[in-house]
N, C-alpha and C positions, 0 to 999 in steps of 0.2 A: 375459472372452473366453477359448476356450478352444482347445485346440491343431488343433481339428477346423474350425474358421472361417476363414476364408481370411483374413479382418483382422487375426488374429492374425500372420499368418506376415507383410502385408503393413508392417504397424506394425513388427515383428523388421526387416523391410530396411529400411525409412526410419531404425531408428533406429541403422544400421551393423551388422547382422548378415546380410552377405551370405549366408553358408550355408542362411538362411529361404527363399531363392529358391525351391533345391530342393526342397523341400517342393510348392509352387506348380507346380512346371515337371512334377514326379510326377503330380501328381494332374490336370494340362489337356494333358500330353503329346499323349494317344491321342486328345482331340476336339481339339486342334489342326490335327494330323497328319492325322486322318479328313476334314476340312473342304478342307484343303488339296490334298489328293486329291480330291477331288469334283471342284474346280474345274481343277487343274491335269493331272489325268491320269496322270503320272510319279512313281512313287516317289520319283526323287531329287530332284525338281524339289520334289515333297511334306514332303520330308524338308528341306533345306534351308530352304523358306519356314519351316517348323515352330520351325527353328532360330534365325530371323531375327527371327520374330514374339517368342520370348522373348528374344532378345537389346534389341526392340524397347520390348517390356512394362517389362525391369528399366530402361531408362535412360528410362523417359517413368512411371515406377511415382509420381511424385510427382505426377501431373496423375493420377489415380486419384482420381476422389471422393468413389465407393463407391456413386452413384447409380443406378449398374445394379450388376448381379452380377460379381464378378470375370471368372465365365467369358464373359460378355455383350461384357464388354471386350476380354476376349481373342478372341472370336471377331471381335468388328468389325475390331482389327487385322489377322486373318490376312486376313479377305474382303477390305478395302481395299488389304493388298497383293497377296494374287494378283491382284484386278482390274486394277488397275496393271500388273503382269505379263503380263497376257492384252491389255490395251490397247497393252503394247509390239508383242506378235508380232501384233497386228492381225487377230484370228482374226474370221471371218466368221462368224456364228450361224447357221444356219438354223434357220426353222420349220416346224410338219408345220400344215399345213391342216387347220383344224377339219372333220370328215368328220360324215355326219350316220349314224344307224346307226338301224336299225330296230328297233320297239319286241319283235320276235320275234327280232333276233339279237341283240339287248341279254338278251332272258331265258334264252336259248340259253348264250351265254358267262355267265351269271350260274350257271345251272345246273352248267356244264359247269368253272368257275371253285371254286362249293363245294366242290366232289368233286373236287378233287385235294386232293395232301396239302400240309400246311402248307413244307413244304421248296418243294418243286415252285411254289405261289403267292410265296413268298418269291425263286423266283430267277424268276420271270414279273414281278415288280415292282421286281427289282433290272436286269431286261434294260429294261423299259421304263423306268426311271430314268434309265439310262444312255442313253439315245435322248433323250433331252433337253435341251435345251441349257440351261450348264453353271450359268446364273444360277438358271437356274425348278431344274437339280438338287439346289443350293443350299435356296432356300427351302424346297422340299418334304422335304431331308432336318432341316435345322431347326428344320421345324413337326413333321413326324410322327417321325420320328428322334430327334432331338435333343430332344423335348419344350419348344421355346423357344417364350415366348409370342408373339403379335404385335408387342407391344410392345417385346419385346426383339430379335426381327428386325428391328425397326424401325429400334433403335438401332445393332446387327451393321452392316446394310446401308444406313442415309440413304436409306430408303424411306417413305414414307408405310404405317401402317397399312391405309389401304383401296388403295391400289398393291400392299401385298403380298397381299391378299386375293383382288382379281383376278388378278394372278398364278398365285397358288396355285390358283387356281378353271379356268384354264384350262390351266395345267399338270396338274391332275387329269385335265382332260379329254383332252387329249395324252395322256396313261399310258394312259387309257380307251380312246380307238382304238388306241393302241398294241398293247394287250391284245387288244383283239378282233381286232387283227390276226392276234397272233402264234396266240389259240387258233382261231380263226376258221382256221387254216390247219390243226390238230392236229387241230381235230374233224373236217376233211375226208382228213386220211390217216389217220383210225385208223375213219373208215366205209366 
């Protein structure tokens, strides 16, 4: 095992080298923290869970069984407690109505979508992210973001594999009228 493996650093704490943590809390900080934010909105609110969640990791570190990826683990802590969090303040979801779009303003904003620049598509995807509600923003940034498989979201969130599919699949489509909203409105004030 060697100092780059997470098991490395997690076998160092089991076996009384508290200072291994650090290592661990270095390197899952900033997708702790990112996750956290997604869900929670607040920096500080962000920051704190961040804090919670590895305060949570080191004293549950011995029910670790290695069967998902360290970071798998840690992401399911953080989701399960902001959920918790979010089910205290009792936030109401809303959702946008699957809209139906036509097959000429679908190739419209498809056209009008390539040709902008990679920035410009990046904050068109990060505005419609954000228009999301906060579960589906979730999945969507830890399937295409996060690089996490299904099956590891699966495990993150105590979702079914084909629950997060669908999910994903019409949260896609939610960012997709989203998008046609927002260019749908750009290509009518810049003609």
């Amino acid at each position: 095992m060697n100092k780059t493996d997470d098991l490395y650093y997690i076998e160092a704490v089991r076996k009384g080298n508290v200072a291994a943590f650090s290592a661990l809390v270095d390197r899952y900080q900033n997708l702790v923290y990112s996750l956290a934010l997604k869900l929670l909105k607040k920096t500080e609110e962000a920051e704190e869970m961040a804090q919670d969640t590895f305060v949570k990791a080191y004293q549950k570190l011995d029910t670790y069984e290695g069967k998902s990826k360290f970071s798998t683990w840690l992401y399911s802590i953080t989701y399960n407690a902001c959920i918790s969090e979010l089910r205290k303040r009792r936030i109401q979801f809303s959702s946008l109505e699957d809209q139906r779009i036509s097959d000429q303003d679908e190739m419209r904003m498809h056209d009008y979508f390539s040709e902008t620049k990679k920035e410009d598509q990046e904050k068109y995807l990060s505005i419609a992210l954000g228009k999301l509600p906060e579960d589906d923003q979730v999945l969507v940034t830890l399937y295409y973001y996060e690089n996490q498989s299904m099956d590891e979201i699966s495990v993150i969130t105590g979702l079914t594999v084909s629950n997060i599919k669908v999910k994903i699949h019409r949260a896609r489509k939610r960012m997709y009228s989203l998008l046609h909203e927002m260019l749908h409105e750009e290509i009518y004030t810049l003609l």
